[in-house]
C-alpha positions in Angstrom: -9.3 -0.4 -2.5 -7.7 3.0 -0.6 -9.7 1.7 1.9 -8.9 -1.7 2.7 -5.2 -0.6 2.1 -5.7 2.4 5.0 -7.3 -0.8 7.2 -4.2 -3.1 6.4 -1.8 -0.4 7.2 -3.3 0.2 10.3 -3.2 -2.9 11.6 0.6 -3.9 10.4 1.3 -0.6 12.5 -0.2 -2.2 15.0 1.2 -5.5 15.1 5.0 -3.9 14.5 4.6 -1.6 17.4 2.7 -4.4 19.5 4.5 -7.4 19.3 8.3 -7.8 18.7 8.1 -10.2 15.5 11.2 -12.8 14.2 13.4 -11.0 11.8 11.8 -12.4 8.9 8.0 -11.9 9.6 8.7 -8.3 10.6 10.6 -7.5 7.7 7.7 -9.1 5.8 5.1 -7.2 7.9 7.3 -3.9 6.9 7.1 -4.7 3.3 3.5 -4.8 2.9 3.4 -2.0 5.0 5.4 0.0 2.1 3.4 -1.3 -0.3 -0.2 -0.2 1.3 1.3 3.1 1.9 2.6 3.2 -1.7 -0.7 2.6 -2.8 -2.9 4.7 -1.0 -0.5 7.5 -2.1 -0.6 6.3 -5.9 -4.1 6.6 -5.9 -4.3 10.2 -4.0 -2.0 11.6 -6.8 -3.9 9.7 -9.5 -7.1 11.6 -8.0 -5.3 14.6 -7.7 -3.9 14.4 -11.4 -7.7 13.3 -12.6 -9.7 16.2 -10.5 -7.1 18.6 -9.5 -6.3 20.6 -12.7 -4.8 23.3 -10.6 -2.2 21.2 -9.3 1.2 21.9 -10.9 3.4 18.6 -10.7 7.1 19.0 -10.6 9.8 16.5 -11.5 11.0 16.0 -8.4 7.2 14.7 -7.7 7.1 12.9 -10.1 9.9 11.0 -10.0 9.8 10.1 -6.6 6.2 8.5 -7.0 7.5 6.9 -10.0 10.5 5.7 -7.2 7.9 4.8 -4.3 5.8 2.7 -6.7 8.6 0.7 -8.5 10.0 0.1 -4.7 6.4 -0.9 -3.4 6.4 -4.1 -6.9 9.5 -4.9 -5.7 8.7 -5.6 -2.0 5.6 -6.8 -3.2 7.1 -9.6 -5.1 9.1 -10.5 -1.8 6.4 -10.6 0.2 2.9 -11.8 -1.8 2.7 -15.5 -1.1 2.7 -14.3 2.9 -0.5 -14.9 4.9 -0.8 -11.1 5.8 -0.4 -10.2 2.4 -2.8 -13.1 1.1 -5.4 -11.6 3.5 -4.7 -7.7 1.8 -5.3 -9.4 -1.2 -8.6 -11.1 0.1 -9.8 -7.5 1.9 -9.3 -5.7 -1.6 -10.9 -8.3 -3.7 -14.1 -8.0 -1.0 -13.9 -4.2 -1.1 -14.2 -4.2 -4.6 -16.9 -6.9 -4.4 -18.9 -4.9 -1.9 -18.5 -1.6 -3.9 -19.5 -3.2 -7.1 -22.9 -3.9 -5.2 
């Protein structure tokens, strides 16, 4: 799933920085954006709090993941019945399929 979030990051970067969108669909392509980051960075610190007994965790950390990922549900809400986000959906169900294999 990190994956296929990494791959639809990428290529909203690329669409945002390649083609001036209409206010609304780059707002929406911005969004998902957010929300791939969000969770490729959710499930780094997930990893890191799993494997990583060394790491020490302040509040501050904390918090602000605890910030990113409630801002990332939000957006999502906004944005899910999108095609681009329909396809992110399709690319994690198939990245799950595939690794299931």
């Amino acid at each position: 799933m990190k994956t296929a979030s990494v791959e639809m990051a990428s290529t909203l970067k690329s669409l945002l920085k390649g083609h001036p969108l209409e206010s609304k669909e780059r707002v929406a392509a911005e969004s998902l954006l957010i929300v791939c980051n969000a969770f490729v960075q959710a499930q780094q610190y997930r990893n890191d709090a799993d494997y990583n007994t060394a790491k020490e965790w302040t509040t501050t950390e904390v918090v602000d993941q605890i910030e990113e990922v409630t801002k990332a549900f939000h957006l999502w809400s906004s944005v899910r019945a999108g095609a681009t986000a329909q396809a992110y959906l399709l690319s994690l169900i198939w990245r799950t399929a595939l690794n299931g294999l």
